[in-house]
Residue frames relative to the residue before (quaternion, step in Angstrom):
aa qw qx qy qz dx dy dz
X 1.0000 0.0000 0.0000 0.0000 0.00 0.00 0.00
X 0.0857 -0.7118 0.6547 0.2395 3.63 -1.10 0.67
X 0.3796 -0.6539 0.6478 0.0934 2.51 -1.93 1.24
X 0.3065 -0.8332 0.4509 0.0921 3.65 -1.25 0.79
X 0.5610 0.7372 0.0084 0.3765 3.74 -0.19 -0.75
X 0.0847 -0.7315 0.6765 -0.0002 3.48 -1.58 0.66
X 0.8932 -0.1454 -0.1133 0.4102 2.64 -1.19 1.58
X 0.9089 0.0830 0.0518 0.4054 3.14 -1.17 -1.20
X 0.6260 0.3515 -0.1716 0.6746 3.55 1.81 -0.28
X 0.2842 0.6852 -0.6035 0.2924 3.83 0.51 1.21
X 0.0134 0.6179 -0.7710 0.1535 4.09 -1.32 0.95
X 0.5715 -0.5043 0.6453 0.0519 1.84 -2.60 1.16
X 0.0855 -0.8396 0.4775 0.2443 3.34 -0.15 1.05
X 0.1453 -0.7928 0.5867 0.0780 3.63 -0.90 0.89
X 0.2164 -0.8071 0.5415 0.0919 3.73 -0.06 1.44
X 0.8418 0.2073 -0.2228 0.4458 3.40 -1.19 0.93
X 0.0760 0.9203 -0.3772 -0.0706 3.69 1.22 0.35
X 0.7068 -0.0285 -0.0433 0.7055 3.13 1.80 -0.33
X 0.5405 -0.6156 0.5372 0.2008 3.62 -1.41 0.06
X 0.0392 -0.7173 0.5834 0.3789 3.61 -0.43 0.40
X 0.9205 -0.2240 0.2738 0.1660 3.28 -1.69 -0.17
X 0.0325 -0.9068 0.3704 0.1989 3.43 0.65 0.75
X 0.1510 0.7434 -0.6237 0.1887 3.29 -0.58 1.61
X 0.6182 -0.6244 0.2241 0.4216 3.38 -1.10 0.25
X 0.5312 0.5363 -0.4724 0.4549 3.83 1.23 -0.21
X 0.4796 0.6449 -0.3853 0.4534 3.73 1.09 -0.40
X 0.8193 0.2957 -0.1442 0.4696 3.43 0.32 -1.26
X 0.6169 0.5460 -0.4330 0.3658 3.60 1.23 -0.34
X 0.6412 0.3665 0.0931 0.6677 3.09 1.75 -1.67
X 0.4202 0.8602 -0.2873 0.0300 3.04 -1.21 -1.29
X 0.3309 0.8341 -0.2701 0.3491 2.61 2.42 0.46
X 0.2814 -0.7651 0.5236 0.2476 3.55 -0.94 1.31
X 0.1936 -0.7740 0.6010 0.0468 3.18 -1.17 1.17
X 0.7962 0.2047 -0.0522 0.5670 3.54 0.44 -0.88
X 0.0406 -0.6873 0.7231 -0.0561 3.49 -1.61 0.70
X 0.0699 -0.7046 0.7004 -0.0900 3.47 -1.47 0.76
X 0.2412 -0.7830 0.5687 0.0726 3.30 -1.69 0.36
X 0.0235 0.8218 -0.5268 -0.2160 3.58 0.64 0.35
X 0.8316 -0.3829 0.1743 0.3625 2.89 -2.28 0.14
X 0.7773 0.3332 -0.2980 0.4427 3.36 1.07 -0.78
X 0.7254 -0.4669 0.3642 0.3509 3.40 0.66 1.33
X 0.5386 0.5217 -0.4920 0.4424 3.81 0.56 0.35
X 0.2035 -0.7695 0.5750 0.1891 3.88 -0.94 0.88
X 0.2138 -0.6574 0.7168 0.0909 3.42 -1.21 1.04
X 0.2975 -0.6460 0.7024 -0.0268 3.47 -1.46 1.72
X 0.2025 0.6889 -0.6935 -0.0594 3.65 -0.77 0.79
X 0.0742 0.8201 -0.5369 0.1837 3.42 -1.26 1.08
X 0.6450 -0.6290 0.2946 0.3187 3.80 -0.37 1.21
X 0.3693 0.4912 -0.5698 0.5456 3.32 0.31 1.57
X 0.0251 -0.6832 0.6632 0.3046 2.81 -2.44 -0.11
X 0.4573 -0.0103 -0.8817 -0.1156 1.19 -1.85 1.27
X 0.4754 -0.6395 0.4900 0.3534 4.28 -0.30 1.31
X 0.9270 0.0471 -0.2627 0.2634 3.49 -0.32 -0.88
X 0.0998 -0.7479 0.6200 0.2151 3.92 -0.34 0.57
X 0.2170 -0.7921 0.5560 0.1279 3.76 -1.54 0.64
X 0.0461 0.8970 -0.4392 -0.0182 3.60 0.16 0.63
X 0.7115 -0.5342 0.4234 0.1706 3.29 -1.48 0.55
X 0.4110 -0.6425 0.4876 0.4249 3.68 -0.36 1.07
X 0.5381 0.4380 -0.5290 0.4887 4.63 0.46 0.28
X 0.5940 -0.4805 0.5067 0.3994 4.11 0.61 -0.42
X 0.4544 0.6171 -0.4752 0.4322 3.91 1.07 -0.07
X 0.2032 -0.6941 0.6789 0.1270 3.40 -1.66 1.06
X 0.4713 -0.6766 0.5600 -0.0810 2.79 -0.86 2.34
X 0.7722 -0.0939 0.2420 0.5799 4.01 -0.01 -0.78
X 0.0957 -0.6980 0.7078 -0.0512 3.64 -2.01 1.25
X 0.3801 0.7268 -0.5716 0.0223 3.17 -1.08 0.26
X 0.4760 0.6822 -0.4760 0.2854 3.65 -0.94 -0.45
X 0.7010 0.6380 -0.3045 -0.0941 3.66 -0.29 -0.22
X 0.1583 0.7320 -0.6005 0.2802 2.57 1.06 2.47
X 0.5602 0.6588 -0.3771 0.3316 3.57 1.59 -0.33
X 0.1071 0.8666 -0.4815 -0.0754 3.66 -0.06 0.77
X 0.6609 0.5374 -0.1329 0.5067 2.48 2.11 -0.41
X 0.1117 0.8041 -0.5339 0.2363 3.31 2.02 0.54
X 0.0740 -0.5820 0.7945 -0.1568 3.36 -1.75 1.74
X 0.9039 -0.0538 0.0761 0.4176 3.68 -0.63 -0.78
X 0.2286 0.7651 -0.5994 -0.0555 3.52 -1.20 -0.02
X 0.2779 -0.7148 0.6334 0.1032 3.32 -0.77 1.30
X 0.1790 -0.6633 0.6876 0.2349 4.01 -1.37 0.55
X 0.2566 -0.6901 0.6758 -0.0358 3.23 -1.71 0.69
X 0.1414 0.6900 -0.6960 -0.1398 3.65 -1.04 0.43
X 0.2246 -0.6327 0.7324 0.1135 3.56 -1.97 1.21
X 0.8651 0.0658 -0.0982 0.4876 3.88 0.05 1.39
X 0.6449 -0.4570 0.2304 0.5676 3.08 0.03 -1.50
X 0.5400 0.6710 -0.2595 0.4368 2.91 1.41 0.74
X 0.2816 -0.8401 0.4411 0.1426 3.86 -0.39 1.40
X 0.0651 -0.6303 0.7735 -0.0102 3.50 -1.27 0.53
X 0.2017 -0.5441 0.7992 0.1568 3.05 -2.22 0.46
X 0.3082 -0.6104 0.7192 0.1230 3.09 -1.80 0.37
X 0.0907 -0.8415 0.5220 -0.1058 3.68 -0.66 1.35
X 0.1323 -0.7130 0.6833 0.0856 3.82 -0.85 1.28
X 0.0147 0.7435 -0.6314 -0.2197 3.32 -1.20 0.37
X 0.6724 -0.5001 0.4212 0.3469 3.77 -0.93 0.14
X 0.8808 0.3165 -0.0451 0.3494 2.87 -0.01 -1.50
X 0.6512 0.4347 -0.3192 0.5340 3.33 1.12 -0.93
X 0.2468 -0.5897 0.6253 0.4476 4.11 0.82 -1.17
X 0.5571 0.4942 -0.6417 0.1832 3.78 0.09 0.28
X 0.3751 -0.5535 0.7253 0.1638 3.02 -2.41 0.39
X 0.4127 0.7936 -0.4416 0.0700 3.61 -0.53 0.69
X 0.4084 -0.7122 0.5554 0.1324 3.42 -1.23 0.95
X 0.1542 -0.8324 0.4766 -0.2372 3.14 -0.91 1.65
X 0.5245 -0.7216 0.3936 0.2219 3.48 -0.51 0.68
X 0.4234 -0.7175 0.3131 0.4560 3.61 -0.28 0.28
X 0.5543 0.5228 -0.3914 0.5160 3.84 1.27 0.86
X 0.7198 -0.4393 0.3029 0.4440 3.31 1.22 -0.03
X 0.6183 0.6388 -0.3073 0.3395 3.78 1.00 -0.74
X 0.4107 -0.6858 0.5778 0.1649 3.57 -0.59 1.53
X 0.2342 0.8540 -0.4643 -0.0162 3.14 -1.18 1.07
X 0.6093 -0.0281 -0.3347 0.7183 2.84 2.04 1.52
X 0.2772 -0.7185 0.6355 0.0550 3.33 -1.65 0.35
X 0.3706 -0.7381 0.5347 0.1786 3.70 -0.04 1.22
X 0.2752 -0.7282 0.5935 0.2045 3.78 -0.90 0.46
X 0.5673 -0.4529 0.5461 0.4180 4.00 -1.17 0.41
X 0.2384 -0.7770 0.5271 0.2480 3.99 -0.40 0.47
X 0.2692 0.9491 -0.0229 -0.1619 2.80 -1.17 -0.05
X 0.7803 -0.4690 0.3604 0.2032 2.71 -2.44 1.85
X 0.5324 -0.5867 0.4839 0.3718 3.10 -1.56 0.58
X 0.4186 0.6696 -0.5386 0.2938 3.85 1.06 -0.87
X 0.8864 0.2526 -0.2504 0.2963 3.79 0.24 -1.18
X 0.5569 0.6344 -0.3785 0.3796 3.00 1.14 0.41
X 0.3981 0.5723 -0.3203 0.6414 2.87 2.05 0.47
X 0.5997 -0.5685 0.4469 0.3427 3.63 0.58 -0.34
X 0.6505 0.6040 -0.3568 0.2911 3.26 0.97 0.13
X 0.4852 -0.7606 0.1453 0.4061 3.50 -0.26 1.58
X 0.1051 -0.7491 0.5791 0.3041 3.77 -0.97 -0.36
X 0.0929 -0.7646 0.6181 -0.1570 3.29 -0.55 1.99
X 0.0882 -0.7615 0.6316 0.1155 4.23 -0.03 1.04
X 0.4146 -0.6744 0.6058 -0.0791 2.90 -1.92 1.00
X 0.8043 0.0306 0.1120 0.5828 3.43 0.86 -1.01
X 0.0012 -0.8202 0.5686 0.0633 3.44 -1.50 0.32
X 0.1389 -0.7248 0.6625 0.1285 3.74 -0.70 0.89
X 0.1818 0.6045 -0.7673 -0.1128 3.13 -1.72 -0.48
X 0.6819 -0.4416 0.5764 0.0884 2.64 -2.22 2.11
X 0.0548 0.8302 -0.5484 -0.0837 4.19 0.42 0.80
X 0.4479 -0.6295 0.5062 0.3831 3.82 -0.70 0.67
X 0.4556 0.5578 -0.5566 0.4141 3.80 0.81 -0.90
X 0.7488 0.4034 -0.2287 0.4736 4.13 0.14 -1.27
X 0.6844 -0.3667 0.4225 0.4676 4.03 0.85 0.03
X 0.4626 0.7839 -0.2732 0.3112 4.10 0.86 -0.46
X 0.3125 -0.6872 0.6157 0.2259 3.76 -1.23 -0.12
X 0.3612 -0.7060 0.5009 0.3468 3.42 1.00 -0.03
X 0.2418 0.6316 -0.6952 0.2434 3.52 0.33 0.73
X 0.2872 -0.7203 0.6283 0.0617 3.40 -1.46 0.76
X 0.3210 -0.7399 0.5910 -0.0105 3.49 -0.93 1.90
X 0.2453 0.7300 -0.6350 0.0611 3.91 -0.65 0.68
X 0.4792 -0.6854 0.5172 0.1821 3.21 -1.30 1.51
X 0.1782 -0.6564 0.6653 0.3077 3.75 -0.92 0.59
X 0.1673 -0.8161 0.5388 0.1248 3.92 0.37 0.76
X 0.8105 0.3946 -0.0802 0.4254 3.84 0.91 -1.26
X 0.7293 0.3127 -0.3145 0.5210 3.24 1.20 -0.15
X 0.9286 -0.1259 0.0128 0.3489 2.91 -0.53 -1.23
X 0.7176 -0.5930 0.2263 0.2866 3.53 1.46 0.92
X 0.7418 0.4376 -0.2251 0.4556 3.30 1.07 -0.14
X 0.3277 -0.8421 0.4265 0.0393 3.60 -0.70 0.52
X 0.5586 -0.7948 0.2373 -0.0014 2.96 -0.49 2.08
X 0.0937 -0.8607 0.4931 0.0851 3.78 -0.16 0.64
X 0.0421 -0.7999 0.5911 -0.0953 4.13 -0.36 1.46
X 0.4951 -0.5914 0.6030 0.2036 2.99 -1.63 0.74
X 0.7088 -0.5628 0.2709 0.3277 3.33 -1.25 0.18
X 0.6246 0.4461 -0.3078 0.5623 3.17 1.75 -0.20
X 0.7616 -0.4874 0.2587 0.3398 3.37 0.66 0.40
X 0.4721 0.7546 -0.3551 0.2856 3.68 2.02 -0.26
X 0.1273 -0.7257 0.5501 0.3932 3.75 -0.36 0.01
X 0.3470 -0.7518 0.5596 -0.0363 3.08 -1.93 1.19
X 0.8129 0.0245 0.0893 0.5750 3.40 1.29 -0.71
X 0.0265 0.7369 -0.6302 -0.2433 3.13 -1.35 0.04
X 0.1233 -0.6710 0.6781 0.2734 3.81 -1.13 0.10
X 0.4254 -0.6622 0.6151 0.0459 3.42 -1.88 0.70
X 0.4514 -0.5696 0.5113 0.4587 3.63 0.89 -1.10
X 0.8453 0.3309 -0.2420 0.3426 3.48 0.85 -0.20
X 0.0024 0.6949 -0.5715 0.4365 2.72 1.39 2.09
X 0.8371 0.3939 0.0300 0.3783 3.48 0.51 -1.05
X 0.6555 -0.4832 0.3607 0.4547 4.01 -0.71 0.18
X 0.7067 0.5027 -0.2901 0.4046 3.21 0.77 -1.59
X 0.2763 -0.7719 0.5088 0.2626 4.20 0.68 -0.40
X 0.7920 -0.2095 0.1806 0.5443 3.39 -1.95 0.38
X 0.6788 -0.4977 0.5394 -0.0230 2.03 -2.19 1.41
X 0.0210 -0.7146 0.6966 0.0604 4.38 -1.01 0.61
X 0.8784 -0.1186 0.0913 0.4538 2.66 -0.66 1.14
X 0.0098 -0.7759 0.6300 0.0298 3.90 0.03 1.18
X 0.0229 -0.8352 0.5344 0.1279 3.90 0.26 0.35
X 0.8163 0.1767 -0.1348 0.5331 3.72 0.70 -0.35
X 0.1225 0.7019 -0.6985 -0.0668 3.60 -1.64 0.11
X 0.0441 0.6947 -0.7130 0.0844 3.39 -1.63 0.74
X 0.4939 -0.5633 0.6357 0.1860 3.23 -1.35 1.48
X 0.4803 -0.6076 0.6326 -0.0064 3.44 -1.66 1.48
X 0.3543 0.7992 -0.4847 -0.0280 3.56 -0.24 -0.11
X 0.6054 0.5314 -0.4773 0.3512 3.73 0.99 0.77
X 0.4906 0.4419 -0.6475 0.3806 3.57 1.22 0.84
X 0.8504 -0.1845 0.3205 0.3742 2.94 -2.14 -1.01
X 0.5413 -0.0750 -0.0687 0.8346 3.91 1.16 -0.11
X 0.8254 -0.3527 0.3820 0.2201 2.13 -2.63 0.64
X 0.0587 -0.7868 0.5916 0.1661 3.78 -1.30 -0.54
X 0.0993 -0.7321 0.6610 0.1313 3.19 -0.86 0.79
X 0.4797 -0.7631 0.4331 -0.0065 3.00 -1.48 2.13
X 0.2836 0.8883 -0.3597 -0.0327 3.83 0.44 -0.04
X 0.1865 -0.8357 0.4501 0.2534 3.54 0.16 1.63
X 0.6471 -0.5699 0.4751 -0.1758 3.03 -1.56 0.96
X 0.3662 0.9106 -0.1913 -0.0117 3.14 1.95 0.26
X 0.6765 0.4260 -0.4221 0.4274 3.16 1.52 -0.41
X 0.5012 0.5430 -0.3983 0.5435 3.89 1.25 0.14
X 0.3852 -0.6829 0.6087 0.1217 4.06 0.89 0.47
X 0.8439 0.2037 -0.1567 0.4710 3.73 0.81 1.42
X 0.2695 -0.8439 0.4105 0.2162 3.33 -0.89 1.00
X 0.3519 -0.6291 0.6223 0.3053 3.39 -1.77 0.63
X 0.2719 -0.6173 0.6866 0.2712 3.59 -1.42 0.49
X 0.0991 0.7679 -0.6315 -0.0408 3.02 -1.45 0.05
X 0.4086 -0.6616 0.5594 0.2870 4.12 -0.85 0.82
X 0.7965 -0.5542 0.1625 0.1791 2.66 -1.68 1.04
X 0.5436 0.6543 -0.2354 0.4701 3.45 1.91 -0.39
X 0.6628 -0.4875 0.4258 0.3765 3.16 1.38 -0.42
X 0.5784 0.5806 -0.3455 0.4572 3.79 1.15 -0.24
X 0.4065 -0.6279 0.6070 0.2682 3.19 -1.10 1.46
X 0.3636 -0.7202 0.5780 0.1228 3.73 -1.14 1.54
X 0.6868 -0.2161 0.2947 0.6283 3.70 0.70 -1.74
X 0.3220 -0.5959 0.6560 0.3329 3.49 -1.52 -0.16
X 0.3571 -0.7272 0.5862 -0.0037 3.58 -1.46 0.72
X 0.1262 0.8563 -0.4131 0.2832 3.68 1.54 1.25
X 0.6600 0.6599 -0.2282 0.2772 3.37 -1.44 0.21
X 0.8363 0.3328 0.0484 0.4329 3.15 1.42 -1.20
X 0.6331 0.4552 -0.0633 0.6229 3.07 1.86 -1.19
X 0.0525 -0.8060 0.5699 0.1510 3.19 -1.49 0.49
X 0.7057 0.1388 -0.1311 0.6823 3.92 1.64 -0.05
X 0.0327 0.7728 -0.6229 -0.1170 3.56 0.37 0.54
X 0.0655 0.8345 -0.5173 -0.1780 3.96 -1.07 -0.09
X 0.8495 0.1911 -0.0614 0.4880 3.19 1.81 -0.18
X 0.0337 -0.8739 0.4155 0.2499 3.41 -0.47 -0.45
X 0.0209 -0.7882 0.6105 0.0751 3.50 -1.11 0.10
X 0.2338 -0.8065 0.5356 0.0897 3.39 -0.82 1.36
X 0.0321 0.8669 -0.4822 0.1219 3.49 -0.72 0.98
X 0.8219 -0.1091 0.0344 0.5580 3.72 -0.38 1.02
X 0.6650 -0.3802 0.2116 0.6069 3.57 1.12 1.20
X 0.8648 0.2190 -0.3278 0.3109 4.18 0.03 -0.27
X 0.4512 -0.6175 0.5426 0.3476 3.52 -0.99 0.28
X 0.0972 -0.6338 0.7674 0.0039 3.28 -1.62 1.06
X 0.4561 -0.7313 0.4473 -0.2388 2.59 -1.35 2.03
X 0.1300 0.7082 -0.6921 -0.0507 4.18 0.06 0.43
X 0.1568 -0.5349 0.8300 0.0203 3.38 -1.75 1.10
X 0.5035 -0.6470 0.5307 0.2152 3.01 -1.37 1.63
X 0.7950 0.3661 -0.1373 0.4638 3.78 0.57 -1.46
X 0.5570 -0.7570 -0.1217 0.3192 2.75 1.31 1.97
X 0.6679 0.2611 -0.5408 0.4397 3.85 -2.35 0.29
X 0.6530 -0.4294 0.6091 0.1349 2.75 -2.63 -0.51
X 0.2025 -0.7520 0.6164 0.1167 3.14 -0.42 0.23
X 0.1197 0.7027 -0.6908 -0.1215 4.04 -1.30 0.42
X 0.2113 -0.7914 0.5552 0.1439 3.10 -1.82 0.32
X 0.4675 -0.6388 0.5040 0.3453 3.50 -0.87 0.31
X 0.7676 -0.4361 0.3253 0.3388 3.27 -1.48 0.54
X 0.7220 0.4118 -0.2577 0.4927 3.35 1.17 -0.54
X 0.3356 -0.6358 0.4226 0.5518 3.97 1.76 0.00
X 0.4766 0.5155 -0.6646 0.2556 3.82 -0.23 0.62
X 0.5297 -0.7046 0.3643 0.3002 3.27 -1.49 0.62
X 0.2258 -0.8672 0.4337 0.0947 3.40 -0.71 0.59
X 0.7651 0.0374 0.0085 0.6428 3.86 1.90 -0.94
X 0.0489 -0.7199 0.6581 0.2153 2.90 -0.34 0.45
X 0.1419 -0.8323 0.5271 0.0964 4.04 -1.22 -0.09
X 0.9501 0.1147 -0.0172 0.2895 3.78 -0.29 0.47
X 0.2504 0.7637 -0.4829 0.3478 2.75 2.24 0.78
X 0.2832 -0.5738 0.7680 -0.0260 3.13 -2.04 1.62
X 0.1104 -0.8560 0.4883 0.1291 3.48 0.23 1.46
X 0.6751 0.6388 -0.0241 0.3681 3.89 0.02 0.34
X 0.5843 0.7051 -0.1241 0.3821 2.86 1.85 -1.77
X 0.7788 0.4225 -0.1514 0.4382 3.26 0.89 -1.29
X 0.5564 0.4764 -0.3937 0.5554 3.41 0.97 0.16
X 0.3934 0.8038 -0.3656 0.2561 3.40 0.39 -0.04
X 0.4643 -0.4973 0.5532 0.4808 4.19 -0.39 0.34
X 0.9124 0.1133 0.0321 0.3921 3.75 -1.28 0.32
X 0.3688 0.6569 -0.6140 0.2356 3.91 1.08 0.03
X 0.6305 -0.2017 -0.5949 -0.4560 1.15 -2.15 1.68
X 0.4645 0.7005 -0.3170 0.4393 2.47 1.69 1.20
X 0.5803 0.6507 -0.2786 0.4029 3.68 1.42 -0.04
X 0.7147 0.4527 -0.3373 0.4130 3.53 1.07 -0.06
X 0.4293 -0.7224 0.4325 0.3267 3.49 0.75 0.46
X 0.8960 -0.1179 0.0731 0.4218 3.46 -1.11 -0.48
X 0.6237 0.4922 -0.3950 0.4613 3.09 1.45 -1.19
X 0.5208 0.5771 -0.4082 0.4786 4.52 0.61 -0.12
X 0.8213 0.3587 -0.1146 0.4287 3.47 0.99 -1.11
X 0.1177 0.8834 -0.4268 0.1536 3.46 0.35 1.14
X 0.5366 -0.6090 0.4624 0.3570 3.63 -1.23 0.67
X 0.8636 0.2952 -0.0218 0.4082 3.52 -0.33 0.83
X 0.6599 0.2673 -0.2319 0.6628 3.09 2.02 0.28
X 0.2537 -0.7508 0.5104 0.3339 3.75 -0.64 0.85
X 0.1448 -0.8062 0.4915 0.2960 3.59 -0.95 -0.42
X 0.8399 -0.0980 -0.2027 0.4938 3.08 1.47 0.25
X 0.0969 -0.8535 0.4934 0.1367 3.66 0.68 1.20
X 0.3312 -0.7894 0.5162 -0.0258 3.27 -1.09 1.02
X 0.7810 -0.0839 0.1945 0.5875 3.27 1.18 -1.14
X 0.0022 0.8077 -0.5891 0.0224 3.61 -0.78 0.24
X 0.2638 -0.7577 0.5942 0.0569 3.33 -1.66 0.47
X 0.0257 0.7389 -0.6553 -0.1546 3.73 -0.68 -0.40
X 0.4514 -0.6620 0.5761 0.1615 3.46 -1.78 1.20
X 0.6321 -0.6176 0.3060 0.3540 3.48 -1.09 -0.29
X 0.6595 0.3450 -0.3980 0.5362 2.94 1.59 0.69
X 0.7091 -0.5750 0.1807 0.3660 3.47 1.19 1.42
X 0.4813 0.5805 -0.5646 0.3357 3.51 1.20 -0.09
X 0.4848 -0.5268 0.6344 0.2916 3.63 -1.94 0.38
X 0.2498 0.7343 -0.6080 -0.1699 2.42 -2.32 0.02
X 0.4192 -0.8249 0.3740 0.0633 3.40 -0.37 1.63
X 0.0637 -0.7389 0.6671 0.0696 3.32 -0.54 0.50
X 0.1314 -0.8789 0.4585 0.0100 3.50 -1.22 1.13
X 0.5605 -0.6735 0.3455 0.3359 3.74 -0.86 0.34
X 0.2119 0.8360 -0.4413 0.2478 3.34 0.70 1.13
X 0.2933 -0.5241 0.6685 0.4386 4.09 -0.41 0.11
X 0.8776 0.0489 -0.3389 0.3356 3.42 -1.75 1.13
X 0.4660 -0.6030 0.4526 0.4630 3.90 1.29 0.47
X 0.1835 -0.5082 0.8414 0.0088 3.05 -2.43 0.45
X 0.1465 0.6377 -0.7556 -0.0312 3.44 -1.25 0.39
X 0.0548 -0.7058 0.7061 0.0191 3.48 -0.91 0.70
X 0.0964 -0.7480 0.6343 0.1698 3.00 -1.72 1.04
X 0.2582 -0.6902 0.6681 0.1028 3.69 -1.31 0.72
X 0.3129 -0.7338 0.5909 -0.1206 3.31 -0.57 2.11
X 0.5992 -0.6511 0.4528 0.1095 3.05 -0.63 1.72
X 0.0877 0.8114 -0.5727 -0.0766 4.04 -0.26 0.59
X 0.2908 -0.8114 0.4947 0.1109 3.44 -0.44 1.43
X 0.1562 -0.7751 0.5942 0.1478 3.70 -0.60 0.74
């Protein structure tokens, strides 16, 4: 078994934790982008194939598929309003935003707002999506990163109205590059909204109103996501490992840096096996954690990677 990790953050690293589906958009494409955990501890994989979303069992069994207008699957964030579950889905290519049932059933679709930027011509391609949930104390306002176009990051009511936009130059730290991820904070003293910062290598916080809180600099070099767990944030950097933080954002583990990797001819798909290694990421895209702290990374590869990182209890 390899072991990974520092200290209080040590795993069993288990490469390939599952397989997607061997079809031909799989093998053409098939890159995992997004990962979730829901409440009951099942992990939903959404990733440029069809079928986009696959749902599996906490043994590696695929439980439920569907989706396969999402070739352009990038992010999805899960949500529950009661006792009832929804995802939230970006695709690339198409530019949709949409909320979906866990069987597949559309039951809103965010519109491009609108900002004067696109009426300039400038594309609007989303990347990420939060929502401020009420279950957590929230308005359900709904947060979606334009990550590919024009950089700036959208603020919705719960019905789907747009309400805002922020830029980065709310704050000292200025305009946003590329925001690629956001997630809502909710074990400080107010909420936060997290929003990595990837071509600036760093995140801005900001409260739920829109106020630039702090920047988070220094440490990071590709943030793209985030996931908050037992007080620390866990971090995938595309241009490669994890990153974790302590309750206070100081680092504390890094994990699975392929130092080099990305500079490669053709990264990160051109080096066969010898790119793809137990214990090294090569391109971490997204990640989750269960309720008993194990990981799992999903990664930007043509035929997907999910790795899981098994929690070692001392």
């Amino acid at each position: 078994m390899l072991t990974v990790g520092q200290e209080l953050h040590t795993y069993t690293w288990i490469d390939n934790w599952v397989k997607v589906p061997e079809v031909s958009s799989a093998r053409k494409n098939g890159r995992t982008l997004g990962i979730v955990c829901t409440d009951d501890q099942k992990i939903v994989v959404f990733h440029q194939s069809d079928p986009g979303i696959l749902i599996y069992s906490q043994s590696g069994k695929l439980a439920k598929s569907w989706g396969g207008r999402f070739l352009g699957a990038h992010s999805a964030s899960y949500v529950k309003e009661g006792d009832r579950e929804y995802l939230w889905l970006c695709d690339e290519n198409s530019c949709e935003v949409v909320k979906t049932t866990m069987d597949g059933e559309m039951v809103m679709q965010l519109e491009r707002p609108d900002h004067a930027m696109y009426s300039e011509g400038t594309a609007f391609i989303p990347t990420s999506i939060a929502v401020f949930e009420e279950r957590y104390g929230g308005n359900g306002d709904i947060w979606v990163s334009d990550g590919y176009g024009a950089s700036l990051v959208h603020q919705y009511d719960k019905f789907g109205n747009w309400l805002n936009t922020i830029s980065g130059d709310e704050g000292k730290s200025g305009r946003f590059s590329c925001p690629h991820g956001l997630a809502f904070r909710y074990d400080r003293a107010e909420p936060e909204l997290y929003i990595a910062d990837r071509g600036h290598e760093r995140i801005q916080v900001y409260n739920p109103e829109g106020q630039h809180m702090r920047t988070i600099e220094g440490m990071l070099h590709s943030p793209c996501s985030f996931t908050f767990f037992d007080g620390c944030t866990y971090i995938p950097e595309l241009f490669t490992g994890i990153k974790i933080l302590d309750p206070d954002d100081q680092l504390i583990a890094s994990i699975g840096d392929h130092d080099g990797i990305t500079t490669a001819p053709g990264w990160p798909n051109m080096g066969g096996t010898d790119w793809v290694k137990p214990g090294l990421f090569n391109s971490p895209h997204d990640l989750t954690v269960d309720a008993a702290g194990n990981v799992y990374v999903a990664e930007w590869i043509i035929g997907g990677r999910v790795t899981k990182l098994e929690k070692v209890i001392s």
